[in-house]
LUMTOR-265738 format. One record per atom (N, C-alpha, C): residue number from 1; atom name; x, y, z. Coordinates in Angstrom, 1 decimal, padded with zeros to 4 digits. Layout:
BEGIN
    nr   atom       c1       c2       c3
   NUM     CA        X        Y        Z
...
% end
This chain:
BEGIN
    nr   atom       c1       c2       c3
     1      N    009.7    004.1    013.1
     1     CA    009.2    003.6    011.9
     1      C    009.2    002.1    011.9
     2      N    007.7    001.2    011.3
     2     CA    007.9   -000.1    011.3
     2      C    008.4   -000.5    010.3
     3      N    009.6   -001.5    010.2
     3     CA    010.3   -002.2    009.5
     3      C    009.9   -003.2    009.3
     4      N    009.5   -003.7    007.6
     4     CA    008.1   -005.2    007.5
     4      C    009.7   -006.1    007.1
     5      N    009.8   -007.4    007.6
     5     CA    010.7   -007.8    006.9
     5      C    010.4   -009.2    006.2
     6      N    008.8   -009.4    006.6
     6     CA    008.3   -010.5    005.9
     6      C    007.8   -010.7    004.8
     7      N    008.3   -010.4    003.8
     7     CA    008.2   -010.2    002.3
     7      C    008.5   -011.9    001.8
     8      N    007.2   -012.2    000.5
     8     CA    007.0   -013.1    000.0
     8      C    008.4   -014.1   -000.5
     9      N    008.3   -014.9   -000.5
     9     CA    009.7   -016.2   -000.7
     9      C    010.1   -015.6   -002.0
    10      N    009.2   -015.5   -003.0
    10     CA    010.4   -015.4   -004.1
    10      C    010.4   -013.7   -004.2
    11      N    010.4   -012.6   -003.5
    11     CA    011.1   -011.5   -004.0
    11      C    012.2   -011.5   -002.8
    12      N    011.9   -012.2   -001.9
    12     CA    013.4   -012.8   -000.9
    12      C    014.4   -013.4   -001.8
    13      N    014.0   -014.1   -002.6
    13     CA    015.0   -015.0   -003.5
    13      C    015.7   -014.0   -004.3
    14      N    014.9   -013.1   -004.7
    14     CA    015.2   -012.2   -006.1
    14      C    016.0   -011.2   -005.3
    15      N    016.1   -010.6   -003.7
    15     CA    016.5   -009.5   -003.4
    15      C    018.0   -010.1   -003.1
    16      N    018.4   -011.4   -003.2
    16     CA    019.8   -011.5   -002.8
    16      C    020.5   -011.6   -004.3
    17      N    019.8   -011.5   -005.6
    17     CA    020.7   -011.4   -006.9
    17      C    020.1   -010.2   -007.5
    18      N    019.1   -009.6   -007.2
    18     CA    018.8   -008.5   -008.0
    18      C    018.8   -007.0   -007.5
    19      N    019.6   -005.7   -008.2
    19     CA    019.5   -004.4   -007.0
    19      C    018.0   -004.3   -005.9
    20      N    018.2   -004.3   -005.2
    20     CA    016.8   -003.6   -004.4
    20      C    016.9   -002.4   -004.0
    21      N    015.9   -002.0   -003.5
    21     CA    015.4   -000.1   -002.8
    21      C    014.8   -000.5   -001.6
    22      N    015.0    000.6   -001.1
    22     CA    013.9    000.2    000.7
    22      C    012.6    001.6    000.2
    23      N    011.6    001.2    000.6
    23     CA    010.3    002.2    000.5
    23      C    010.0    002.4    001.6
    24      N    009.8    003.9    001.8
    24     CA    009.6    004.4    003.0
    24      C    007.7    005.0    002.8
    25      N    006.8    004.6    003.3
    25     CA    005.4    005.1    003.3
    25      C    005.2    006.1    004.5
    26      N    004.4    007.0    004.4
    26     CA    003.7    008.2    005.6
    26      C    002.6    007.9    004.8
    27      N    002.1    007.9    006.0
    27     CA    000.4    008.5    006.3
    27      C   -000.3    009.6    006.5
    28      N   -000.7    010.8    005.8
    28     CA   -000.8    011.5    006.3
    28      C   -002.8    012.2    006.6
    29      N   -003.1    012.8    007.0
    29     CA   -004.5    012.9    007.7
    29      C   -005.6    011.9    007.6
    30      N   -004.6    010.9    008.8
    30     CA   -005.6    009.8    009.2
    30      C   -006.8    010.2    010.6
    31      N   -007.9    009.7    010.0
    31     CA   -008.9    010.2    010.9
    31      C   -008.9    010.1    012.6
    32      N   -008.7    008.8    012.7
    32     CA   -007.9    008.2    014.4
    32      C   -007.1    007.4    014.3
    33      N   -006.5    007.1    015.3
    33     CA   -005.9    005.9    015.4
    33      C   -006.2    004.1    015.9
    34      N   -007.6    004.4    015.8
    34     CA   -008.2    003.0    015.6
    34      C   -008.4    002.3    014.5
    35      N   -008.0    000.8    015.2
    35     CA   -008.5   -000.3    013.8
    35      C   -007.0   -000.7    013.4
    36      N   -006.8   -000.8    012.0
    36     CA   -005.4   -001.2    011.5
    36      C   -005.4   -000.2    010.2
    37      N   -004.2   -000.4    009.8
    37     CA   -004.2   -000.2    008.3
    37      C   -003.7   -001.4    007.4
    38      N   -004.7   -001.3    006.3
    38     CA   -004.6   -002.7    005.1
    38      C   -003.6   -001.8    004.2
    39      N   -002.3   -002.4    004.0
    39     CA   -001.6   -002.3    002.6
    39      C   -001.3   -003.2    001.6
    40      N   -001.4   -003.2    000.3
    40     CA   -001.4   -003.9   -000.9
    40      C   -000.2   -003.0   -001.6
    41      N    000.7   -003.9   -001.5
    41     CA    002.0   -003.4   -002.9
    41      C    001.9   -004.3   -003.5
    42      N    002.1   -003.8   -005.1
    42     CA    002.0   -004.8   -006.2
    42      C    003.0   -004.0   -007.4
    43      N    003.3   -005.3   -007.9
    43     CA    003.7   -005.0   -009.5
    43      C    003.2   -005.6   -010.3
    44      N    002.1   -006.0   -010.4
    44     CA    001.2   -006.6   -010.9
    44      C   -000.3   -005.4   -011.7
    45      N   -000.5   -004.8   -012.7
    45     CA   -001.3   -003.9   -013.0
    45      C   -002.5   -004.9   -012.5
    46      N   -002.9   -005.5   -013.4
    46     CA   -004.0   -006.6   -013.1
    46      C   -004.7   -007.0   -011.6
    47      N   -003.8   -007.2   -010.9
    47     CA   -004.0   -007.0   -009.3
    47      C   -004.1   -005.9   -008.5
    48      N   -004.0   -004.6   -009.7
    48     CA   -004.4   -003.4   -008.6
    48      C   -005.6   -003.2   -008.1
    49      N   -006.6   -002.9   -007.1
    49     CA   -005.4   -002.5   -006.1
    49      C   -006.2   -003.5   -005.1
    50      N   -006.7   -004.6   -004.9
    50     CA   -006.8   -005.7   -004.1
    50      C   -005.3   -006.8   -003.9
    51      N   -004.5   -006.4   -004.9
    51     CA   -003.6   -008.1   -004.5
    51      C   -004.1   -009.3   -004.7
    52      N   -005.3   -009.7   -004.5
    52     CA   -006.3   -011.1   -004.3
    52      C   -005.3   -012.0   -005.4
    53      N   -005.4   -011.8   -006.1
    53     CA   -004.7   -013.1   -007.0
    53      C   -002.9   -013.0   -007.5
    54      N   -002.2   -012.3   -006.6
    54     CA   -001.0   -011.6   -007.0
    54      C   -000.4   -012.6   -006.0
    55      N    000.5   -013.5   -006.2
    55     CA    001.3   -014.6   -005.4
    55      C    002.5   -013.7   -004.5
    56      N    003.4   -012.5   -005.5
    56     CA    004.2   -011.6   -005.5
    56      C    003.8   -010.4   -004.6
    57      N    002.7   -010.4   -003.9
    57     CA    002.2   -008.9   -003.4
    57      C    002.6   -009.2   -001.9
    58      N    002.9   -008.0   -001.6
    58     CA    003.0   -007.8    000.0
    58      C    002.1   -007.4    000.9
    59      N    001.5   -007.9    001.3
    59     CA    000.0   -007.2    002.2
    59      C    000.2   -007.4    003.7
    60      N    000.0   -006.6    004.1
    60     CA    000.2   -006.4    005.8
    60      C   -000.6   -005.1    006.3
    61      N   -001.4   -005.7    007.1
    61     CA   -001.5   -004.6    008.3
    61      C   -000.7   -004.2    009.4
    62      N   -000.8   -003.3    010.0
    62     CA    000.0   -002.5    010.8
    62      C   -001.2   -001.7    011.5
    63      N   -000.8   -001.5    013.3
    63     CA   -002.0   -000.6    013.7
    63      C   -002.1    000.9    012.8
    64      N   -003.6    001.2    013.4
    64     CA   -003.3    002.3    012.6
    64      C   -002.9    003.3    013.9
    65      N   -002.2    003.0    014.7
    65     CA   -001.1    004.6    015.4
    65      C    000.3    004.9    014.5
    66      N    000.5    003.8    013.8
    66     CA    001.5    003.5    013.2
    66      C    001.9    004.3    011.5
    67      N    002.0    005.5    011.9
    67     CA    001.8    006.4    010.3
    67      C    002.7    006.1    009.5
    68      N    003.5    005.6    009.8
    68     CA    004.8    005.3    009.0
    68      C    005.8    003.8    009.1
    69      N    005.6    003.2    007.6
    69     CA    006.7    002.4    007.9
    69      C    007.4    001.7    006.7
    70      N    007.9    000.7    006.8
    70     CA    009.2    000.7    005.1
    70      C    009.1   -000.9    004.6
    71      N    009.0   -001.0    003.8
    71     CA    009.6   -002.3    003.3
    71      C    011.2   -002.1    002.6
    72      N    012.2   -002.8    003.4
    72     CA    013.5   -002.5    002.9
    72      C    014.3   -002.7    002.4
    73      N    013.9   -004.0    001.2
    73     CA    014.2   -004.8    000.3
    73      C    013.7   -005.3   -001.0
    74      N    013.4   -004.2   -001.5
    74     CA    012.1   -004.5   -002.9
    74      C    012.9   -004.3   -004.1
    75      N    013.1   -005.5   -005.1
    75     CA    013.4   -005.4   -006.5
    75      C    013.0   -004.0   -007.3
    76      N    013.9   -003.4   -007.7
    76     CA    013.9   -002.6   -008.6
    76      C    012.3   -003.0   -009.3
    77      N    011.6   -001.9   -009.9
    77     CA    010.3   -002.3   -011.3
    77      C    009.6   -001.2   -010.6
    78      N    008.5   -001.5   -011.2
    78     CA    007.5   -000.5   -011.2
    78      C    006.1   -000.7   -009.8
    79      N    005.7    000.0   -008.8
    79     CA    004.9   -001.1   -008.0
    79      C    003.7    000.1   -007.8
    80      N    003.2    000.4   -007.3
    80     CA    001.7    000.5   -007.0
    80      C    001.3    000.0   -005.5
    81      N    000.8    001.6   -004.8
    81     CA    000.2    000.7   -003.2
    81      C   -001.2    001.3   -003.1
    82      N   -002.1    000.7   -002.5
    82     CA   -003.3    000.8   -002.1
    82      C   -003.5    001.0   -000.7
    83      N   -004.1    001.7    000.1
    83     CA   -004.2    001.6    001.6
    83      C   -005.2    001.8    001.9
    84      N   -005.8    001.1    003.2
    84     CA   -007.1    001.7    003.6
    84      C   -007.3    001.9    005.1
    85      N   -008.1    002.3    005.5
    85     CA   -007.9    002.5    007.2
    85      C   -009.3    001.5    007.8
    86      N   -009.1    000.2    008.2
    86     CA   -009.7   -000.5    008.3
    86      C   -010.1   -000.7    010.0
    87      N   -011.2    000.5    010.4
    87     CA   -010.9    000.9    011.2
    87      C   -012.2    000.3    012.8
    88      N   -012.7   -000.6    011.7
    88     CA   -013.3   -001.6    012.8
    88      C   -012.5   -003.1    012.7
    89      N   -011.7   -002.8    011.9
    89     CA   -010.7   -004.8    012.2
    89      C   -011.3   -005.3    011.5
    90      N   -012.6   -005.4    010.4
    90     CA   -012.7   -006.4    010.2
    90      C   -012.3   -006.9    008.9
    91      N   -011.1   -006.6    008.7
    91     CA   -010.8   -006.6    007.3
    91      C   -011.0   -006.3    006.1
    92      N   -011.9   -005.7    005.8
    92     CA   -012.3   -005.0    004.5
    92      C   -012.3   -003.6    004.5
    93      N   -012.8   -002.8    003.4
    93     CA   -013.2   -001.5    003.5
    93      C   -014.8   -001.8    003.5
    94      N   -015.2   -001.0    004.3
    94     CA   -017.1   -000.9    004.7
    94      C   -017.0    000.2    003.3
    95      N   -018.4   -000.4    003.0
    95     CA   -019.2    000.8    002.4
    95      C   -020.7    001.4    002.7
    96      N   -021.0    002.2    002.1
    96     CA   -022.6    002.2    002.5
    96      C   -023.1    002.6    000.7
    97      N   -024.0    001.8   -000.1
    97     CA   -024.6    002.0   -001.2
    97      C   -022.9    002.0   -002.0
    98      N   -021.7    001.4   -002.2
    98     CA   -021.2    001.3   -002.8
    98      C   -019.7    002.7   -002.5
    99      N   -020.6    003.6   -001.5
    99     CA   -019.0    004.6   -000.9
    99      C   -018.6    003.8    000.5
   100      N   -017.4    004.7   -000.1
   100     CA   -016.4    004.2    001.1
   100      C   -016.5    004.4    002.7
   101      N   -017.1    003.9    003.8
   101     CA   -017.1    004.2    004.6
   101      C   -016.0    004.8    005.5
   102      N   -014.9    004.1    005.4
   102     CA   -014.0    004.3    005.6
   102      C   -012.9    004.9    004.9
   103      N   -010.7    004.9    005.7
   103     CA   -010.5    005.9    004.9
   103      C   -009.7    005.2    003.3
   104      N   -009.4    005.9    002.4
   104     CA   -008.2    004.8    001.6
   104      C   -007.3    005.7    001.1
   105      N   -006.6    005.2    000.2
   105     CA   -005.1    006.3   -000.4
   105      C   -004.0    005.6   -001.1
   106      N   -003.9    006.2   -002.4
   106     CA   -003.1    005.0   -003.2
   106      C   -001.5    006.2   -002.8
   107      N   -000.5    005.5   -003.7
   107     CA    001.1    006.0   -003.7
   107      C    000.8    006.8   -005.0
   108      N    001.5    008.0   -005.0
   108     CA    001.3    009.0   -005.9
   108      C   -000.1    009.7   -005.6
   109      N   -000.9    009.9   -004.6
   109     CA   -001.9    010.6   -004.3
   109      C   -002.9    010.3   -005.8
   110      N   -003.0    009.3   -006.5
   110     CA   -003.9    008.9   -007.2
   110      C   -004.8    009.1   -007.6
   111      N   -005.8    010.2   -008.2
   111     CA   -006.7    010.9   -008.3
   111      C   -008.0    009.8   -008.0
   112      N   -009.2    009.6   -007.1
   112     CA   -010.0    009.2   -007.7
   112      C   -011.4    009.5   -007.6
   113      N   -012.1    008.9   -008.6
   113     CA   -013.0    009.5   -009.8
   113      C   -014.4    008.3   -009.6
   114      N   -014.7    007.9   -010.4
   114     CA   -015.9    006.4   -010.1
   114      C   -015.1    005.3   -009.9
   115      N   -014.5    005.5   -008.5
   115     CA   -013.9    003.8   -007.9
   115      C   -012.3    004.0   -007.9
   116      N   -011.9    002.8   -007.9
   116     CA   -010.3    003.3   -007.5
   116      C   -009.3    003.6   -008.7
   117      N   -008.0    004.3   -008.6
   117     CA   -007.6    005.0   -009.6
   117      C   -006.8    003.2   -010.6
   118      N   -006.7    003.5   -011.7
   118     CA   -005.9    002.5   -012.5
   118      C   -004.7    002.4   -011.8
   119      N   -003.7    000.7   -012.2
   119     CA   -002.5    001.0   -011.8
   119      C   -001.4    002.0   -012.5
   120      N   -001.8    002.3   -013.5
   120     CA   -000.4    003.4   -013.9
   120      C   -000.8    004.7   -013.2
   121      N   -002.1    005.4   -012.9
   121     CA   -002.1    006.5   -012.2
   121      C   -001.3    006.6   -010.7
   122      N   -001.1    004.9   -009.9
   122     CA   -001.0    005.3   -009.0
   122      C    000.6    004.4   -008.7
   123      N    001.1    004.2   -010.0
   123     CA    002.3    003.4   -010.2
   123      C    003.6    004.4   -010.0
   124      N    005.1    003.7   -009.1
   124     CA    006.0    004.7   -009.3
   124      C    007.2    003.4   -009.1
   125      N    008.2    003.9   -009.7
   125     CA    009.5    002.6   -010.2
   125      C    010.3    003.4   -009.1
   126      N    011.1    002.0   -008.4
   126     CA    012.1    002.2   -007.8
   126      C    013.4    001.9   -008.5
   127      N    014.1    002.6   -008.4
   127     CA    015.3    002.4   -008.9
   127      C    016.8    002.9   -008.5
   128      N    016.5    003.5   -007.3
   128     CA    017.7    003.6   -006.2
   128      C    017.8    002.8   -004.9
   129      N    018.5    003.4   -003.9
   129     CA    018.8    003.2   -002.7
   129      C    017.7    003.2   -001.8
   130      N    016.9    004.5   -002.4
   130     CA    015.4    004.4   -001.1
   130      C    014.3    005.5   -002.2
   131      N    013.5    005.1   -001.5
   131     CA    012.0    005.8   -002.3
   131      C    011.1    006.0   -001.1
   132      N    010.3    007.6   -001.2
   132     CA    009.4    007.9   -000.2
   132      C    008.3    008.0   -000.5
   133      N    006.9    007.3   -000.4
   133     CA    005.6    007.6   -001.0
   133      C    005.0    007.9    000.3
   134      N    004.4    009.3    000.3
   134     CA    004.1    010.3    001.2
   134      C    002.5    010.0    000.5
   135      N    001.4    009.3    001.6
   135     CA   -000.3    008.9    001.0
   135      C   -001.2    009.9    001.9
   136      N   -002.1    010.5    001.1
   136     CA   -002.7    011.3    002.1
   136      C   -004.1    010.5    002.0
   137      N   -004.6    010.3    003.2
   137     CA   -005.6    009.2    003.3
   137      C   -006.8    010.1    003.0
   138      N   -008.3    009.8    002.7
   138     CA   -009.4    010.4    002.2
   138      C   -010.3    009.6    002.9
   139      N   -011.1    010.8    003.0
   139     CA   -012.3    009.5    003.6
   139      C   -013.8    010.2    003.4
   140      N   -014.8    009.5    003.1
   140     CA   -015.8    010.2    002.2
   140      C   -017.1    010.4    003.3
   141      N   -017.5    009.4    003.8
   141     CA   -018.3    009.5    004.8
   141      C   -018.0    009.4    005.9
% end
């Protein structure tokens, strides 16, 4: 499993005075293992599920052979993840006429409907020792 340990300055700051949790993510029916995967954790509702203006978000790719891996020091609250399988590198999710070319998958299997799910549908609070958000990836075209 990959261990991210590069987590933004100030939830570094906050994890040496405040409880933290380690999150453990799976991947499950990813289409290959080409390309990367894009993740976005947030506690930020407003920033779901890009990150783009979230100072506090953790975003990292990871290949995508890589089904599994943890961030091991995350402040207690409430967070929300987005993933996608970005499977030509070029950093985005492709679309074609506005679908997804590729694959995505929020934490809480997140139902979605016209575009991506809100952050409370796909929001889950840490508040022990460890937390496992098991994402089953979708892919439309």
């Amino acid at each position: 499993m990959l261990v991210l340990a590069g987590l933004p300055l100030a939830w570094t700051l906050l994890a040496g005075t405040a409880p933290v949790s380690r999150l453990d993510v799976s991947l499950d029916r990813m289409r290959s293992s080409r390309g990367l995967i894009r993740v976005c954790l947030t506690a930020d509702p407003a920033n779901f599920p890009a990150c783009i203006d979230d100072a506090d978000a953790v975003t990292l790719s990871v290949p995508a052979a890589d089904r599994r891996f943890a961030f091991p020091a995350l402040p207690h609250g409430d967070y929300a993840l987005a993933v996608i399988h970005d499977e030509n590198g070029n950093g985005k999710l492709d679309t074609f006429a506005g679908i997804p070319r590729e694959g995505f998958g929020f934490s809480r299997n997140a139902p979605v409907h016209f575009g991506p799910p809100r952050f409370a549908a796909a929001q889950f609070t840490l508040t022990g020792g460890s937390e496992a958000q098991r994402i089953t990836m979708r892919y439309i075209l």
